[in-house]
KESEGU-515213 format. One line per field, with one value per residue (C-alpha): residue number from 0; residue in three letters; x, y, z. Coordinates in pm, whole numbers. Last residue first. Layout:
n: (NUM	...)
res: (ALA	...)
X: (X	...)
Y: (Y	...)
Z: (Z	...)
This chain:
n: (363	362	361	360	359	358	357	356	355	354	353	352	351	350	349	348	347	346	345	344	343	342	341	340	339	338	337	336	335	334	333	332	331	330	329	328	327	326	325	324	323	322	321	320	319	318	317	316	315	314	313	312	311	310	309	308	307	306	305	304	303	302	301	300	299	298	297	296	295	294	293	292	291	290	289	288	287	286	285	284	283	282	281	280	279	278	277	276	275	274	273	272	271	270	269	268	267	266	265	264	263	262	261	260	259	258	257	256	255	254	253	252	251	250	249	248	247	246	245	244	243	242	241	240	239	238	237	236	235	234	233	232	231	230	229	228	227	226	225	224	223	222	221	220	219	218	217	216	215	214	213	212	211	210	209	208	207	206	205	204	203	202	201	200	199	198	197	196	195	194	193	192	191	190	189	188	187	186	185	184	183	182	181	180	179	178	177	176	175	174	173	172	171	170	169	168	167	166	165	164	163	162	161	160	159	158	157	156	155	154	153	152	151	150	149	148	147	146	145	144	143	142	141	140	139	138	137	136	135	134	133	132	131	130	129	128	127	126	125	124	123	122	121	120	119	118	117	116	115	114	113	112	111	110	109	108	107	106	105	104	103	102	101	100	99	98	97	96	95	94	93	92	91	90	89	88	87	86	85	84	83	82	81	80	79	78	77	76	75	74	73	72	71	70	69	68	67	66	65	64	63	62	61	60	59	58	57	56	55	54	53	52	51	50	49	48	47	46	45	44	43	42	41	40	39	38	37	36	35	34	33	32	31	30	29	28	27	26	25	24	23	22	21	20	19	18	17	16	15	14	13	12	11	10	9	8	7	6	5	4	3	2	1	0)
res: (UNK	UNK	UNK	UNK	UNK	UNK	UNK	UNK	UNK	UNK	UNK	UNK	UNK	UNK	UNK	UNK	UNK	UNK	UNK	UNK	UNK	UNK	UNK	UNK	UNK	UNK	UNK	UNK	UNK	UNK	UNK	UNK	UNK	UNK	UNK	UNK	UNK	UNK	UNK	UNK	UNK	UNK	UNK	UNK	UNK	UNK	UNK	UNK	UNK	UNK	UNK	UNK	UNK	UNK	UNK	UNK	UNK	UNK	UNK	UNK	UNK	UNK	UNK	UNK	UNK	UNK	UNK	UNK	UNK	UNK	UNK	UNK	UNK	UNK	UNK	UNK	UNK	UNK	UNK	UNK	UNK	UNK	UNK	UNK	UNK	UNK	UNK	UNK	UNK	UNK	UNK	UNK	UNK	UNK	UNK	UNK	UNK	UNK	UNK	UNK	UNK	UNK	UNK	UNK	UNK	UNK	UNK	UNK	UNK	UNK	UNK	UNK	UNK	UNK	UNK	UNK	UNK	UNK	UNK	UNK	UNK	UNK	UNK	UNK	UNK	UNK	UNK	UNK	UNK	UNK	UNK	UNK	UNK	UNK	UNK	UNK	UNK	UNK	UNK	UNK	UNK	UNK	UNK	UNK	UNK	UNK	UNK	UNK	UNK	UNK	UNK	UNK	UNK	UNK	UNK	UNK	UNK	UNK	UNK	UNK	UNK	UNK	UNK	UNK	UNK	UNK	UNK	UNK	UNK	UNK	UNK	UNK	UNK	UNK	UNK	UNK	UNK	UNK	UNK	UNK	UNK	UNK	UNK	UNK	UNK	UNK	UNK	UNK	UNK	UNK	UNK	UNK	UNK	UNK	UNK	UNK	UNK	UNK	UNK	UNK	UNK	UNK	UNK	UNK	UNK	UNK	UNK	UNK	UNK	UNK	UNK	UNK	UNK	UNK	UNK	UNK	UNK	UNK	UNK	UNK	UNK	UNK	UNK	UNK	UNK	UNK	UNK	UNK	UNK	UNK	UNK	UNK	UNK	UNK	UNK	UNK	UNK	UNK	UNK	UNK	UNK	UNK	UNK	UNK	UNK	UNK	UNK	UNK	UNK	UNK	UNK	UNK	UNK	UNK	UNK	UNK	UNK	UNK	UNK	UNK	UNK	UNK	UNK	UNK	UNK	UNK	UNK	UNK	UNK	UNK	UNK	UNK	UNK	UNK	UNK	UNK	UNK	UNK	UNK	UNK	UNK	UNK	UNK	UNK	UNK	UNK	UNK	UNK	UNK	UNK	UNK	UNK	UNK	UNK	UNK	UNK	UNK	UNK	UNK	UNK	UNK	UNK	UNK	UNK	UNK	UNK	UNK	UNK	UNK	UNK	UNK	UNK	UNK	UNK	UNK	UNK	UNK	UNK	UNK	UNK	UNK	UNK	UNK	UNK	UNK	UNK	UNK	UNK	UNK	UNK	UNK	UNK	UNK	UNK	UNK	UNK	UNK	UNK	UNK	UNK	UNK	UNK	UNK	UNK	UNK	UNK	UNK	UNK	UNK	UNK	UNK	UNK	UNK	UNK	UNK	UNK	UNK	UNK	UNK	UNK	UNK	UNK	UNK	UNK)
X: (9899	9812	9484	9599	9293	9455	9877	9781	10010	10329	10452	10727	10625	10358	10019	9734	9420	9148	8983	8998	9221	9495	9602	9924	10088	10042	9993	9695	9643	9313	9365	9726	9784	10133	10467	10398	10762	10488	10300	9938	9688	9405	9145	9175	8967	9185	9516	9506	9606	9878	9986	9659	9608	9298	9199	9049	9252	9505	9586	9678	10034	10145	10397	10307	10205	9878	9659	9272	9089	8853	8837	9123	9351	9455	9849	10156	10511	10803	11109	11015	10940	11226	11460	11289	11291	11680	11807	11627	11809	12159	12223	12070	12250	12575	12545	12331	12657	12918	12702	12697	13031	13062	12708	12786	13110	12929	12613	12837	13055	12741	12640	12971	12926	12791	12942	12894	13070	12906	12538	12602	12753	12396	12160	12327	12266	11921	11845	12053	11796	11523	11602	11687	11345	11247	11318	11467	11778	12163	12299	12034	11961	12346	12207	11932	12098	12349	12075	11889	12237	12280	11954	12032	12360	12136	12175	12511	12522	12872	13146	12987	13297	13265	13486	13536	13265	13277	13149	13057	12793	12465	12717	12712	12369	12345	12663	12451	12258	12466	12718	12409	12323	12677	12668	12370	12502	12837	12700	12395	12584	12602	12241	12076	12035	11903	11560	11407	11648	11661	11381	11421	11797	11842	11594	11767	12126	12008	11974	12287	12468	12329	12440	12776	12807	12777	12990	13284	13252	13306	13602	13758	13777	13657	13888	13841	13435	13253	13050	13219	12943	12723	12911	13277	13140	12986	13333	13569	13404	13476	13616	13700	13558	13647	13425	13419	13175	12899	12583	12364	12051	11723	11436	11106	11020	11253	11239	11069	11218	11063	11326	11430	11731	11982	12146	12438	12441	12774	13002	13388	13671	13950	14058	14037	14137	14360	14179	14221	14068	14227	13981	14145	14051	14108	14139	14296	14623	14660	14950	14746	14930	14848	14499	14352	13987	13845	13512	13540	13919	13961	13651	13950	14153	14491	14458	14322	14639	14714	15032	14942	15184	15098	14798	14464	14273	13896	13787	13584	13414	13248	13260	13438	13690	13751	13996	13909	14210	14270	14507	14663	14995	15032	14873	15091	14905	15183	15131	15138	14817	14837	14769	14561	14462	14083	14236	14336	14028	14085	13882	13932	14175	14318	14643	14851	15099	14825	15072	14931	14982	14951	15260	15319	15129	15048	15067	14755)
Y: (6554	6560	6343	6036	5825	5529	5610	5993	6214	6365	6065	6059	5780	5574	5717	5447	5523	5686	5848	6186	6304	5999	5866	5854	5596	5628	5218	5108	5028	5211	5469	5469	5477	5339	5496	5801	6041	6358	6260	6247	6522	6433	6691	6821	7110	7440	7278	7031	6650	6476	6129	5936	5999	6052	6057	5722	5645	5918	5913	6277	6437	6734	6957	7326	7280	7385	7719	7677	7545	7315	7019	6999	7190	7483	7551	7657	7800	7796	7920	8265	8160	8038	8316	8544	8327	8283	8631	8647	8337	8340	8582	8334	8028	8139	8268	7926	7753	7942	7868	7478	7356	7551	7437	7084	7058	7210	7006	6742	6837	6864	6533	6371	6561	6869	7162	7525	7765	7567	7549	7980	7955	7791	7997	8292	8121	8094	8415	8592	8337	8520	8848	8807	8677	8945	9201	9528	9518	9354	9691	9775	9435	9525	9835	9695	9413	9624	9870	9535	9468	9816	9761	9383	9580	9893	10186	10419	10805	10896	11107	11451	11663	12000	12253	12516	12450	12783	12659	12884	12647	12849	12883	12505	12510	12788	12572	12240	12413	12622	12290	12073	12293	12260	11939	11885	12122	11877	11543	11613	11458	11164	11194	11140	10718	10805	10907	11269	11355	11756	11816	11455	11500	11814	11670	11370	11539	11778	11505	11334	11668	11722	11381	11382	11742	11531	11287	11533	11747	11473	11360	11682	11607	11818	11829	11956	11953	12254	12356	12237	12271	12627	12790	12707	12746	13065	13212	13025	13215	13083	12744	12584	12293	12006	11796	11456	11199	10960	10872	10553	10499	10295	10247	10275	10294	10223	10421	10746	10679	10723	10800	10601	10661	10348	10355	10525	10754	10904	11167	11201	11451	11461	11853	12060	12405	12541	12735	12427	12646	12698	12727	12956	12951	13181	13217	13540	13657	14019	14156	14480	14736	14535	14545	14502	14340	14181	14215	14568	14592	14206	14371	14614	14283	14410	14753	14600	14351	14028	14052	13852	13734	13604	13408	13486	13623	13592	13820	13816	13503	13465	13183	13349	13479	13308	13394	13211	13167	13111	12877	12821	13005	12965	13150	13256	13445	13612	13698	14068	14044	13699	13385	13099	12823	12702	12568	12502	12394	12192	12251	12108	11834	11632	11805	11555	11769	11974	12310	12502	12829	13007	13140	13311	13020	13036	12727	12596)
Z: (4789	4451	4332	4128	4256	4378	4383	4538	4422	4639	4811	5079	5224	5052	5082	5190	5048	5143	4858	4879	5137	5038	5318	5588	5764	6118	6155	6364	6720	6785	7037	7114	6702	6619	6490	6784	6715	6681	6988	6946	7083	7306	7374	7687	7571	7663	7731	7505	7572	7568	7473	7409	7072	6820	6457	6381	6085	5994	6381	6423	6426	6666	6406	6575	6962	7052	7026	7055	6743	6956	6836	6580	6808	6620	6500	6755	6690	6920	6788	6903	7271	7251	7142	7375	7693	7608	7697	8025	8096	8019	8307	8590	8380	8392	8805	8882	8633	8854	9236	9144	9245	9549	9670	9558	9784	10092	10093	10014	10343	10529	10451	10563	10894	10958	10717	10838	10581	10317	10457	10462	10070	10002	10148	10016	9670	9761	9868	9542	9300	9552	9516	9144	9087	9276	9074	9128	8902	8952	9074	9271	9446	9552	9718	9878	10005	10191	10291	10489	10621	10780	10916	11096	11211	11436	11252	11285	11338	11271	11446	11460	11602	11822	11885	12162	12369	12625	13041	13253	13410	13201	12935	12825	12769	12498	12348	12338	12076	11867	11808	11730	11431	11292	11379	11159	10891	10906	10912	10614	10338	10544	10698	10333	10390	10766	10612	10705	10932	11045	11346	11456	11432	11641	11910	11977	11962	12205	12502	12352	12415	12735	12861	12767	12963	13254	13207	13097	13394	13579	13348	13421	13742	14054	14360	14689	14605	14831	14507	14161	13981	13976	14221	14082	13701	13796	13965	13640	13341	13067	13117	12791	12593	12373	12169	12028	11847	11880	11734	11757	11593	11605	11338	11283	10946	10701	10383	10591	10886	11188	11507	11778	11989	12090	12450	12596	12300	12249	12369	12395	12513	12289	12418	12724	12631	12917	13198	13451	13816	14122	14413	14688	15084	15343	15709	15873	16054	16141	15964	15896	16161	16454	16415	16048	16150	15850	15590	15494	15427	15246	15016	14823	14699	14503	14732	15026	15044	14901	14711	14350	14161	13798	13562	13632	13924	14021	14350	14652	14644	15012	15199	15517	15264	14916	14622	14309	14135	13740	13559	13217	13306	13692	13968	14282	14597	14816	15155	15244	15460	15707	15539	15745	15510	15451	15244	14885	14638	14294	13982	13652	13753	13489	13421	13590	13673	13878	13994	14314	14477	14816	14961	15312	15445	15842	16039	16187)
C-alpha cells in the first residue's frame, strides 16, 4: 500500500454528505487538506481522535496529541501507520422536500373525518460532524444527502401529525394558521434533528390539501353562500349541473338534443329562479278568496253558482269537496240550464246587466 503524503478530497458534485478515505497509510509529517465547507474526522485503529475544519493540517502529536499514546514512533517518528478520514458537506443543504407519503386523518369539526396531505421544504446543516458520523453514516464510503433526506422526511411527517391534531380545529382556519403551525413544527422536528448532529436551518409549510371530492364539497359551499342557504337553490344549482354534465357528454342524436336544450334552457332557469321569490308575493296578493257556500272555507274569489239548482261539476273545494262552477261555465253541469241570473226575491230571470228586478222592481 503506497504511502499518501496528502490526504484531501473535493465532491464536485456536492451531493455527498459524508464520504470516508482509507484506511490509507500516512507516515507523521503528512499533510491533511480540508476545503472551505468541509470538516475531517481523523480516525486511528477505529478511534475518532480529532474533528478539523477548513485548512492544512501537519499530522504530528502536537496538531493530534492521542497519535503519541496510541502508535509506536521508532525511527525518529516517520514510522508508517493506517488511518482513515471521513469528510463531511458542512455547507447549508437547501430545497430539500417532505410530504405525506400517504393521507393523515384527523376529525373535523365542519367535516368530520377527513384526510390531508402536507408538504413543504427544509434545509439543514451539519452541526456537529463526530455524532452525525457515529450516529448515521457508520462504516458507509459514501452517504448521500438524499439519504439523509429520506429519513429526516419521515420525522417531519411523524411530527406533523401530532402538531396538527393538537392545533386544527377545522381545516377551513389552517390558512391563517400556516405560519404558527410551522412555526410550532420547526421546534419540534429540530429537538430530533440534534440527536444525529444535525441543525434545520429553515423550514417551509407548503399547504395541507383535502382529498378533491372535499375540496369540491367547500366549493359548493361557498357558492351556496353567495346565492343563500336554501335548498331550493341547492337543488335548482343540482339540476343545472346535471344538465351542463349531459352537455359535455352527448350520445348520439339524443345526446346532442339533450345538449342543445340544456344550453338553451339554463338563461330562462337562471331568469326565472331570480324572478321567482319576487313573484310569490305579488300573487299571492292578487289572489283573493270568498266562503264556499257549504262549508264557508276559503275558495277562489269570482266562482259562479248555478242560479237554478246551485251546483257545478268543475272543481270542487278543498275542505268539503263541494262542487264549485267555473266562472266562464254558460250552462249548468248539474242540471243543464242557462246561468242567467234571478231576481233574489221573486225569481225571475235578470236581463244582463240589470240593476232592478223587471217582475217585482226590487234592486239588484
Amino acid at each position: 500500500m503506497a504511502i499518501l503524503d496528502v490526504i484531501q478530497y473535493h465532491d464536485e458534485s456536492g451531493q455527498n454528505l459524508a464520504t470516508r478515505i482509507g484506511p490509507s497509510t500516512v507516515n507523521m509529517g503528512s499533510m491533511l487538506i480540508v476545503h472551505e465547507s468541509q470538516a475531517a474526522v481523523f480516525y486511528r485503529d477505529g478511534k475518532a481522535l480529532d474533528t478539523f475544519g477548513p485548512g492544512r493540517v501537519v499530522l504530528s502529536t502536537q496538531n493530534i496529541p492521542l497519535l503519541g499514546a496510541i502508535m509506536r514512533i521508532p525511527f525518529g517518528g516517520n514510522t508508517p501507520f493506517p488511518v482513515e478520514v471521513v469528510f463531511l458537506n458542512m455547507a447549508d443543504m437547501l430545497d430539500l422536500k417532505w410530504g405525506t407519503k400517504e393521507p393523515v386523518t384527523f376529525r373535523d369539526s365542519e367535516f368530520g373525518m377527513i384526510d390531508l396531505r402536507a408538504f413543504g421544504k427544509f434545509s439543514l446543516k451539519i452541526r456537529d460532524p463526530k455524532l452525525l458520523v457515529g450516529t448515521v453514516v457508520g462504516q458507509k464510503s459514501v452517504y448521500r444527502v438524499t439519504e439523509l433526506e429520506e429519513w429526516l422526511r419521515d420525522v417531519i411527517v411523524q411530527q406533523f401529525t401530532d402538531a396538527i391534531g393538537e392545533k386544527m380545529t377545522t381545516m377551513l382556519d389552517l390558512a391563517k394558521n400556516y405560519n404558527e403551525i410551522a412555526t410550532m413544527l420547526k421546534s419540534k422536528v429540530a429537538m430530533d434533528f440534534e440527536r444525529y448532529g444535525v441543525e434545520i436551518t429553515a423550514f417551509i409549510l407548503g399547504a395541507i390539501t383535502p382529498p378533491p371530492d372535499v375540496q369540491e364539497a367547500i366549493r359548493t359551499k361557498q357558492k351556496l353562500g353567495i346565492l343563500g342557504p336554501s335548498m331550493a337553490q341547492y337543488q335548482q344549482k343540482a339540476a343545472a349541473d346535471a344538465m351542463l354534465e349531459a352537455a359535455k357528454n352527448p350520445s348520439g342524436m339524443a345526446g346532442m338534443g339533450v345538449g342543445l336544450g340544456a344550453g338553451m334552457m339554463m338563461p330562462q332557469m337562471m331568469a326565472a329562479n331570480m324572478q321567482a321569490p319576487q313573484q310569490q308575493p305579488q300573487q299571492a296578493a292578487a289572489t283573493a278568496t270568498e266562503p264556499c257556500p257549504k262549508c264557508k272555507a276559503p275558495v277562489a274569489k269570482g266562482a259562479k253558482f248555478c242560479a237554478q239548482c246551485g251546483a257545478s261539476t268543475s272543481t270542487l273545494c278543498v275542505a268539503c269537496k263541494e262542487p264549485l262552477p267555473s266562472p266562464t261555465a254558460k250552462f249548468c253541469a248539474s242540471c243543464g240550464k242557462p246561468q242567467t241570473a234571478s231576481c233574489p226575491k221573486c225569481n225571475a230571470v235578470l236581463a244582463s246587466g240589470a240593476k232592478f228586478c223587471a217582475g217585482c222592481g226590487s234592486p239588484v
